[in-house]
FITORNU-198889 format. One line per 2 residues: number of its first residue (from 1); for each residue x negated, y negated, z negated of C-alpha. Coordinates in nm, 4 decimals. Each point is the difference from the previous one (the first is absolute). Layout:
! FITORNU-198889
NUM> X,Y,Z; ...
This chain:
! FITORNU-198889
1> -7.0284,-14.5403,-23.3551; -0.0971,-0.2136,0.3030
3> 0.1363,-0.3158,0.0695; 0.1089,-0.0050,0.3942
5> 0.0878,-0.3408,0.1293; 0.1422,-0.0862,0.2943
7> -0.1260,0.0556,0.3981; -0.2950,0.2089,-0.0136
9> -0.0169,0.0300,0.3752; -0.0818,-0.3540,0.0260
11> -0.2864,-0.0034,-0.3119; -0.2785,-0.0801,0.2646
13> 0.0840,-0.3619,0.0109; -0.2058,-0.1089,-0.2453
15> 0.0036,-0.2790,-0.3149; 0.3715,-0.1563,0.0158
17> 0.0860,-0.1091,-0.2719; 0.3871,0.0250,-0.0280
19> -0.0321,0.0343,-0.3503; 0.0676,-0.3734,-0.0977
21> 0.1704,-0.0751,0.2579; 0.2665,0.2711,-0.1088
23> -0.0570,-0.0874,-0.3773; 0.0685,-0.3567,0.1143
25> 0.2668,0.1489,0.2244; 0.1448,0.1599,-0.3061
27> 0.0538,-0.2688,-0.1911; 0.1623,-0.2199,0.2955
29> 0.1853,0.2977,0.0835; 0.2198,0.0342,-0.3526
31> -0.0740,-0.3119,-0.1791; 0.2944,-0.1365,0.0457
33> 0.2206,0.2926,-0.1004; 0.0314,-0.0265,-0.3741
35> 0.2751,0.2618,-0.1176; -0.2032,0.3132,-0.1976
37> 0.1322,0.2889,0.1814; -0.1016,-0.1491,0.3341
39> -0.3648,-0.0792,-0.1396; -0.0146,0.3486,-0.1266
41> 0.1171,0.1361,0.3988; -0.2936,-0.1665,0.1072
43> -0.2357,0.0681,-0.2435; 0.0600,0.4121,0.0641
45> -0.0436,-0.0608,0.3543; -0.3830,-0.0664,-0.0811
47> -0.1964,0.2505,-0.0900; -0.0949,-0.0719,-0.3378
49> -0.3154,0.1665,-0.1625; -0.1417,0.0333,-0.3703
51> -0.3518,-0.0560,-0.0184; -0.0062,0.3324,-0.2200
53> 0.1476,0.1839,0.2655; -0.2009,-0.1331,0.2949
55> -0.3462,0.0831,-0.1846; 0.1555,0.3414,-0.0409
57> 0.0531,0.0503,0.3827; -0.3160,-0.1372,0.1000
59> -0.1802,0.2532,-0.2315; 0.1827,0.2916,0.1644
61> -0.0427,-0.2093,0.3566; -0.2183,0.2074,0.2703
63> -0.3960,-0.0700,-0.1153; -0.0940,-0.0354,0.3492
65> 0.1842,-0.3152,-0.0374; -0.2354,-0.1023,-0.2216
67> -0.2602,0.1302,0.2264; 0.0830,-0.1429,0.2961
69> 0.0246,-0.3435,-0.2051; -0.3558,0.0230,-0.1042
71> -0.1383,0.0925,0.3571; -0.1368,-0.4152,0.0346
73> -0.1387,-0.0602,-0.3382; -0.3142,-0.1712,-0.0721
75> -0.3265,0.2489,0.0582; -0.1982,-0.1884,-0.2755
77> -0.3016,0.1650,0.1330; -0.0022,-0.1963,0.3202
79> 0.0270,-0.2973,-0.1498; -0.3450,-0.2361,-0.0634
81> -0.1435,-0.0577,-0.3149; 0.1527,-0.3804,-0.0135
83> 0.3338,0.1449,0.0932; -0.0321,0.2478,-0.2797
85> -0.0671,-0.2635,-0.1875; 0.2771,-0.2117,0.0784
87> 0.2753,0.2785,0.0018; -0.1231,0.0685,-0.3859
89> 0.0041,-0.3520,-0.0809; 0.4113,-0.0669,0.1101
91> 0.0681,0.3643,-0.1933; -0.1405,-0.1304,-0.2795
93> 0.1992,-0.3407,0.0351; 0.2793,0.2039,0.0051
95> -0.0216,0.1409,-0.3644; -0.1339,-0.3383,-0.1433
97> 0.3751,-0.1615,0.0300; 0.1980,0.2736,-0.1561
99> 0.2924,-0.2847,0.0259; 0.3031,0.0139,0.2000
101> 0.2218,-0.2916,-0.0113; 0.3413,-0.0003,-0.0974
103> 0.2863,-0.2581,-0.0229; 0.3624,-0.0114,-0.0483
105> 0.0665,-0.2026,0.2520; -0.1820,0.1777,0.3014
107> 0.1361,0.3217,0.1415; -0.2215,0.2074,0.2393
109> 0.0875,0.2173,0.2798; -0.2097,0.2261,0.2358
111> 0.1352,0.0766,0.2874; -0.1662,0.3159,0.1685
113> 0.0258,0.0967,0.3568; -0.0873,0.3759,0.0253
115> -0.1415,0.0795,0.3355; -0.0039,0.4165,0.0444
117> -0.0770,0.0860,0.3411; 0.1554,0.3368,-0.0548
119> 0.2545,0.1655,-0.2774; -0.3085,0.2079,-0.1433
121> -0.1268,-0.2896,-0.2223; 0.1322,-0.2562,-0.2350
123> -0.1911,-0.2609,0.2243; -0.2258,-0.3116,-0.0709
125> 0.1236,-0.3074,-0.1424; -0.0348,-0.2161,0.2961
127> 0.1413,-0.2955,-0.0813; 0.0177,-0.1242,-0.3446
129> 0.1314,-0.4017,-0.0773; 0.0290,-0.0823,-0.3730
131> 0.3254,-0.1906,-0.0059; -0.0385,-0.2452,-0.2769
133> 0.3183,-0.1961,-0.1462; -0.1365,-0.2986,-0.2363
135> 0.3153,-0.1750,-0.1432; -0.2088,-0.2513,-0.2006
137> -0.1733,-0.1071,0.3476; 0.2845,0.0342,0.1815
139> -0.1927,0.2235,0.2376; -0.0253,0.3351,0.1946
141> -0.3059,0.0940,0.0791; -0.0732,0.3149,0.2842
143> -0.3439,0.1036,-0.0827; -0.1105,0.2817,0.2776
145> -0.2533,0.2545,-0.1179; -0.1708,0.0799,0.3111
147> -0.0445,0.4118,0.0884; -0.3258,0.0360,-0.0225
149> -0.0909,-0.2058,-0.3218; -0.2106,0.1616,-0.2540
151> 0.1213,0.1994,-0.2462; -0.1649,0.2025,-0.2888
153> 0.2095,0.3052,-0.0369; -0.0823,0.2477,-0.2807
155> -0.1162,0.2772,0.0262; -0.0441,-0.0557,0.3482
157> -0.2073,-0.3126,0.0077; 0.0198,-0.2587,0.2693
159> 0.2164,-0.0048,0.2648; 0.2338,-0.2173,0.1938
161> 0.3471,-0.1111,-0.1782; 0.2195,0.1587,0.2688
163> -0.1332,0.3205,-0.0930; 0.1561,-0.0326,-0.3694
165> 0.3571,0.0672,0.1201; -0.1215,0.3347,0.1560
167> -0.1907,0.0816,-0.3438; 0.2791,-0.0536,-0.2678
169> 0.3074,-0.1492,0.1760; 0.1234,-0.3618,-0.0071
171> -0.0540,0.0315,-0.4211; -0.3669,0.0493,0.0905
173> -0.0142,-0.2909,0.2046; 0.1397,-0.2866,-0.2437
175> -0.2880,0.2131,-0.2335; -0.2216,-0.0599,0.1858
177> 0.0206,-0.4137,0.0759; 0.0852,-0.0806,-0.3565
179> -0.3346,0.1563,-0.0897; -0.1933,-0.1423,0.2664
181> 0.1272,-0.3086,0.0793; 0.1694,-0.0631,-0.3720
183> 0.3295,-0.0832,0.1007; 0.3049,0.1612,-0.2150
185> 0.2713,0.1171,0.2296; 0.3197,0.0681,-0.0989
187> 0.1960,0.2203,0.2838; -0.0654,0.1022,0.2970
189> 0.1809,0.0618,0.3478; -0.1114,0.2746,0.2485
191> 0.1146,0.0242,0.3769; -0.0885,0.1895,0.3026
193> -0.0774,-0.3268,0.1888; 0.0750,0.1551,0.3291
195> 0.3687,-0.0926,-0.0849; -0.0354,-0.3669,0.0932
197> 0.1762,0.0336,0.3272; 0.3248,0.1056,-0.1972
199> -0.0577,-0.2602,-0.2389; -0.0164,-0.2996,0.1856
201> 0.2826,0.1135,0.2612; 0.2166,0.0226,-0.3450
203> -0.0813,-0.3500,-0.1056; 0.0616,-0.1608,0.3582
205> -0.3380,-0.0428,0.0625; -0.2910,-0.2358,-0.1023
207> -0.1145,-0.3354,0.1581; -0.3889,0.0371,0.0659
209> -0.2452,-0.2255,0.1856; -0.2402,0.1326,0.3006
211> -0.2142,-0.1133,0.2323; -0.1191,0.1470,0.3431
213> -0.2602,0.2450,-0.1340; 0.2382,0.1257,-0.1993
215> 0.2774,0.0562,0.1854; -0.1893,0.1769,0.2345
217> -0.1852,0.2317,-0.2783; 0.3718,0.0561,-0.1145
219> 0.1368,0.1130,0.2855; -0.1985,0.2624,0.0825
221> 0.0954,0.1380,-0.3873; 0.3609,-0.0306,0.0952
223> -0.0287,0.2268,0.2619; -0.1787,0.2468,-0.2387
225> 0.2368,-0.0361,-0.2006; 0.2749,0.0123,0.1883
227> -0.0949,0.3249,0.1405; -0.0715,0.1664,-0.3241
229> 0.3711,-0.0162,-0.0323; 0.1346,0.0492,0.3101
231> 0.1229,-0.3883,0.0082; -0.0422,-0.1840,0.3299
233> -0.2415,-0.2540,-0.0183; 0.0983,-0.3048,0.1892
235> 0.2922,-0.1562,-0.2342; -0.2867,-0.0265,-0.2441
237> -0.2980,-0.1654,0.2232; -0.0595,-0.3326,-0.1144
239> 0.0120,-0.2520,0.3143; -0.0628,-0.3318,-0.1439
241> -0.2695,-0.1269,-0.3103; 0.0830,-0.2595,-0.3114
243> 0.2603,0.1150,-0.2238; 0.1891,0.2680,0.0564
245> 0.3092,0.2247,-0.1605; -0.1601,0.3611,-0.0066
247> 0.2020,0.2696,-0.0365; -0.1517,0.3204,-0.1670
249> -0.2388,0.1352,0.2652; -0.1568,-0.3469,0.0563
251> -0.0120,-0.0203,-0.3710; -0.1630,0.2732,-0.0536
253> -0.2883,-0.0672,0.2643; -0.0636,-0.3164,-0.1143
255> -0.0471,0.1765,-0.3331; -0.2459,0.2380,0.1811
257> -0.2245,-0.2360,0.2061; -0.3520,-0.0180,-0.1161
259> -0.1165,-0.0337,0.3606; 0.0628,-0.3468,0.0066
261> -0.2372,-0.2190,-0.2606; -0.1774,0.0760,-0.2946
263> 0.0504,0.3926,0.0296; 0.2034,0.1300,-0.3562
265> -0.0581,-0.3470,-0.1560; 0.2239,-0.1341,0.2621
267> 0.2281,0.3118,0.0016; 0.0505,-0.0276,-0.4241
269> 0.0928,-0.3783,0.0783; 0.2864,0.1301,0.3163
271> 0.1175,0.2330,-0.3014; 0.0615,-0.2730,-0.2679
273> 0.1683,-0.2428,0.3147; 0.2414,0.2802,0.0799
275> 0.0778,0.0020,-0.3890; 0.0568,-0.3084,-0.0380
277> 0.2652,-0.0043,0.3249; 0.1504,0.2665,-0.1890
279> 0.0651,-0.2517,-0.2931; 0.1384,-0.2587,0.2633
281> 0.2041,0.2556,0.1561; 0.1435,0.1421,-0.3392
283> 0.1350,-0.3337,-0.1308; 0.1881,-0.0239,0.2685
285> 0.2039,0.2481,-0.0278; 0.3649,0.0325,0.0148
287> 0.1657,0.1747,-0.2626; 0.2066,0.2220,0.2037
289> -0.3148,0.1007,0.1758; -0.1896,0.1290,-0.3616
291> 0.1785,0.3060,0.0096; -0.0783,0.2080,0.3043
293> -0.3811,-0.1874,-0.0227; -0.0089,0.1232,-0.3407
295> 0.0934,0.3930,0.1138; -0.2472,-0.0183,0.2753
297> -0.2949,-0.1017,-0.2301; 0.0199,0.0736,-0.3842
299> -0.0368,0.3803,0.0734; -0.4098,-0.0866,0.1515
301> -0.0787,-0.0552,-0.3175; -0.2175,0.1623,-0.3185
303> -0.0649,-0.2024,-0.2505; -0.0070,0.0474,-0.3724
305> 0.2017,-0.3443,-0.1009; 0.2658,0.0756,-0.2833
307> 0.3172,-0.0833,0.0642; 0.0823,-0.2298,-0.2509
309> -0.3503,-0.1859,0.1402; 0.1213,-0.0193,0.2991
311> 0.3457,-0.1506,-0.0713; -0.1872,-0.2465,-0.1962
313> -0.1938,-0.0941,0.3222; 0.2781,-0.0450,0.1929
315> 0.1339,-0.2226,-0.2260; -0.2694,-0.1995,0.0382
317> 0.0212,0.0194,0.3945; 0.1702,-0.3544,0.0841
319> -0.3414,-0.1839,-0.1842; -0.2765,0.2447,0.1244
321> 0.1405,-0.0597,0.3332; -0.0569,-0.3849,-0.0217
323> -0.3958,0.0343,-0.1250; -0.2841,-0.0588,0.2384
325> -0.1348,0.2717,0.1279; -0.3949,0.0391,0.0283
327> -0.2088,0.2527,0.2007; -0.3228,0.1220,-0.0510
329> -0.2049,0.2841,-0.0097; -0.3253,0.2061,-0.1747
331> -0.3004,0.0220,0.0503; -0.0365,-0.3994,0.0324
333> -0.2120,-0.1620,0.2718; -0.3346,-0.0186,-0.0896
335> 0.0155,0.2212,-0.3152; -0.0640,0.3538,0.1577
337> -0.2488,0.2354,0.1560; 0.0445,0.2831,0.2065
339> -0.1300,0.3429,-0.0784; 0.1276,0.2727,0.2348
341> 0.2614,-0.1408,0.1379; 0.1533,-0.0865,-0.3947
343> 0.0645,-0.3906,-0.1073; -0.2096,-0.0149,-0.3437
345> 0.0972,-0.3428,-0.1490; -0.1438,-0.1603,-0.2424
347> 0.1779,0.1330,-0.2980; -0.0611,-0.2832,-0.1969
349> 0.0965,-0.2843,0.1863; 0.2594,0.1873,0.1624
351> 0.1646,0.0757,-0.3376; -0.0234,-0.3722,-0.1261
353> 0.1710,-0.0821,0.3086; 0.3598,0.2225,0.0256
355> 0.0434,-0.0835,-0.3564; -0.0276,-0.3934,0.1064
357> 0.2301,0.0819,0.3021; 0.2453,0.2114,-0.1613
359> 0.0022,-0.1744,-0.3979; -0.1714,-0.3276,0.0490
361> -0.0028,-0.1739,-0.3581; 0.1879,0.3001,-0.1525
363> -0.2373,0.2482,0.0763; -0.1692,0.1682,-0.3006
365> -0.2364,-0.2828,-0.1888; -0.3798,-0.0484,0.0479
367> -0.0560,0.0276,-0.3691; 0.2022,0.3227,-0.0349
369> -0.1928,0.1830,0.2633; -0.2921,-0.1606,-0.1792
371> 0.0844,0.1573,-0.3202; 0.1353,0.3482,0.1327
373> -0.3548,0.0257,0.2050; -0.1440,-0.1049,-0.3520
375> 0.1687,0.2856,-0.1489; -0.0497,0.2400,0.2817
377> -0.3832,-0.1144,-0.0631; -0.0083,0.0457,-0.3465
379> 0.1591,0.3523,0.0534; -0.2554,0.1031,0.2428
381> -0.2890,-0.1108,-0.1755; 0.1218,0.1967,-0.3024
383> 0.0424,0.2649,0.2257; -0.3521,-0.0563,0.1035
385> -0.1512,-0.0385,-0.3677; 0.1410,0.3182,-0.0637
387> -0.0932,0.2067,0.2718; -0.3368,-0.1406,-0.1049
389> -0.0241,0.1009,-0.3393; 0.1499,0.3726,0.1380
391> -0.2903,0.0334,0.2323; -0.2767,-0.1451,-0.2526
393> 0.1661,0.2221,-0.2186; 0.0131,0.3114,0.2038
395> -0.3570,-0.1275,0.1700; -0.1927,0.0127,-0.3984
397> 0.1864,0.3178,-0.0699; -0.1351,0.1699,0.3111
399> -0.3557,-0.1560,-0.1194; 0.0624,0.1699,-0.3262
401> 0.0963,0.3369,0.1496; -0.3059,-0.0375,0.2458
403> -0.2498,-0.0427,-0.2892; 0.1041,0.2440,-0.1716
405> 0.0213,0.2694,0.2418; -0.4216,-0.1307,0.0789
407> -0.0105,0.0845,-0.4053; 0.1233,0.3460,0.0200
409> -0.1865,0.0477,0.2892; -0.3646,-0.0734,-0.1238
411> 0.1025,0.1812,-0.3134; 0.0693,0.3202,0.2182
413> -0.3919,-0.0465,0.1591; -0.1668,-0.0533,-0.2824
415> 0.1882,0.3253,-0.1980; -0.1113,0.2267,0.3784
417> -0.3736,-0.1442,-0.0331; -0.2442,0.2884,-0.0700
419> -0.1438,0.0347,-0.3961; -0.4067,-0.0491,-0.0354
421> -0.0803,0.2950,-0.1874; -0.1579,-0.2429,-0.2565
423> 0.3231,-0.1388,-0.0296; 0.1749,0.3309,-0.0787
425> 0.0979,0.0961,-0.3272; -0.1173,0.3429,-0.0221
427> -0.2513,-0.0130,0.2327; -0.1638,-0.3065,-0.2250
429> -0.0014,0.2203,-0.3210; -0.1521,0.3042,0.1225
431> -0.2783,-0.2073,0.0799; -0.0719,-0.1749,-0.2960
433> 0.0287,0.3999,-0.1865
């Protein structure tokens, strides 16, 4: 089975990530509709997903998916004896905190934007943000995963995250962080992002701020855009800078630029502003207006969030909307190198810091890491001990085996060694008669 989602033709535009924004758009959408058999309307308009059955079509997926997915990994080879060095280092910082964190009172989220630039792949994950609800903090944290992070994919070794998607699905790709990066995720939403357009013209568009570079940078992608589906262009050119009310195209350009600043950092950080508008946007929503937004949007979706979850969330929509919401994104300044075009952080510090973010004083307790590494160390050096023994063992028995096979040997030479006729039997007493 293969998942299709929505507007292939338009797969090329690359890394939007609609994905919150329509989770986020979800919620504003039907929280405040509260009888059951409207929820459950809703909730069949998604597409929903077990996790069972989505590792079942990614195993009978295409394998040139998986191909295709692998075609930038890390060449290992290339790399220079202190980058060696380094990449083994961070793997091996990896297995040393076997921990992930877990609390009652924060619910995780990633939201996946699949880019495919055609219908014969599953595509690369693209745009991943870790939506992070804390209700002890009062916070909501939007933690983007940048595209071409490291990521140590068994059995096909190092590679960049986006290619994790392509590999094993959206299942694969919440695998994937929680083992590198050691945060526990609960669900997961996944979204051809090339549906923003739709999205924001459903919501009444989003309030974003620009300056000159930017609008100029934009409107060349509107025209793109524009033309891609046969829209004219020039009710969506932006004419003026500061903040404006973008409707869908404008949106989604905005969403797009990486011309204009720091390259993809800048671009993750137009994503999470455009999310964030979306929030704005979604509270302020009439209730006659839920419906028709609601019909437009929910059916974007695959996710694998139960339904009874889900209701719970939306129960819970009037408070999460009033948090603070916080942006930020891995790898962290200053705590990466690049190696063939792939972000390897420093797993370590990296590690220790999205648990600060994310759980601050309820994350999982120095001296219970210290005592399950204590453990884990004890284990291995057991482990150790008796692989040890096992060799010593097998090492004096081949010793054994050795000498006496040098036993037999010298026994066989000295039984094929010539007799001195003195020394025969016969020949001895016929001499003596």
């Amino acid at each position: 089975m293969r998942i299709r989602l929505p507007f292939p033709k338009m797969a090329l535009w690359k890394r939007i990530l609609i994905l919150i924004l329509i989770i986020v758009g979800i919620l504003a959408l039907i929280g405040g509709i509260t009888a059951y058999g409207a929820y459950k309307h809703y909730y069949n308009l998604t597409n929903y997903v077990s996790d069972e059955d989505m590792k079942a079509a990614s195993e009978k997926s295409d394998k040139a998916d998986t191909e295709k997915a692998l075609e930038e990994a890390l060449d290992e080879e290339t790399l220079t004896a202190e980058e060696a060095a380094y990449l083994e280092s961070q793997a091996s910082a990896i297995q040393d905190n076997p921990v992930l964190p877990n609390d009652a009172d924060v619910y995780n989220v990633l939201l996946i934007g699949v880019d495919r630039r055609d219908t014969s792949w599953e595509g690369n994950s693209d745009a991943m943000i870790l939506c992070s609800v804390n209700k002890k903090t009062q916070k909501v944290h939007l933690m983007s995963f940048m595209r071409d992070l490291y990521a140590s994919i068994p059995p096909y070794g190092t590679n960049k995250l986006n290619s994790s998607c392509a590999i094993g699905g959206p299942t694969k790709t919440v695998e994937v962080i929680e083992e590198n990066y050691k945060v526990d995720i609960d669900n997961y939403v996944c979204v051809d992002f090339t549906s923003l357009t739709d999205v924001v013209d459903a919501i009444g568009g989003v309030d974003i701020t620009i300056d000159e570079k930017e609008r100029v940078a934009l409107n060349k992608m509107i025209v793109a855009q524009c033309s891609m589906r046969d829209e004219p262009s020039e009710g969506h050119l932006l004419n003026t800078t500061g903040t404006i009310h973008m409707d869908g195209y404008q949106a989604l350009a905005y969403a797009r630029c990486r011309n204009v600043g720091n390259s993809d950092w800048q671009r993750t950080e137009r994503q999470r502003t455009v999310i964030m508008a979306m929030a704005d946007q979604g509270r302020a929503l009439k209730l006659s207006e839920l419906n028709a937004t609601a019909e437009k949007v929910l059916p974007l979706i695959t996710h694998n969030i139960p339904e009874g979850r889900l209701l719970s969330l939306l129960t819970s929509l009037p408070t999460f909307l009033s948090y603070d919401i916080l942006s930020t994104r891995v790898p962290y300044d200053n705590t990466y190198t690049i190696m063939n075009e792939i972000l390897v952080p420093d797993m370590t510090v990296t590690q220790a810091t999205i648990q600060d973010e994310l759980y601050g004083e309820d994350k999982v307790h120095q001296e219970e890491l210290e005592e399950i590494a204590a453990e884990k160390e004890a284990e291995e050096a057991a482990k150790e001990a008796q692989e040890q023994a096992a060799a010593e063992k097998a090492a004096a028995e081949e010793a054994e085996k050795e000498a006496a096979e040098r036993k037999a040997a010298a026994g066989l030479r000295d039984m094929t060694q010539p007799l001195k006729t003195s020394d025969h039997p016969l020949v001895a007493s016929d001499a003596e008669n």
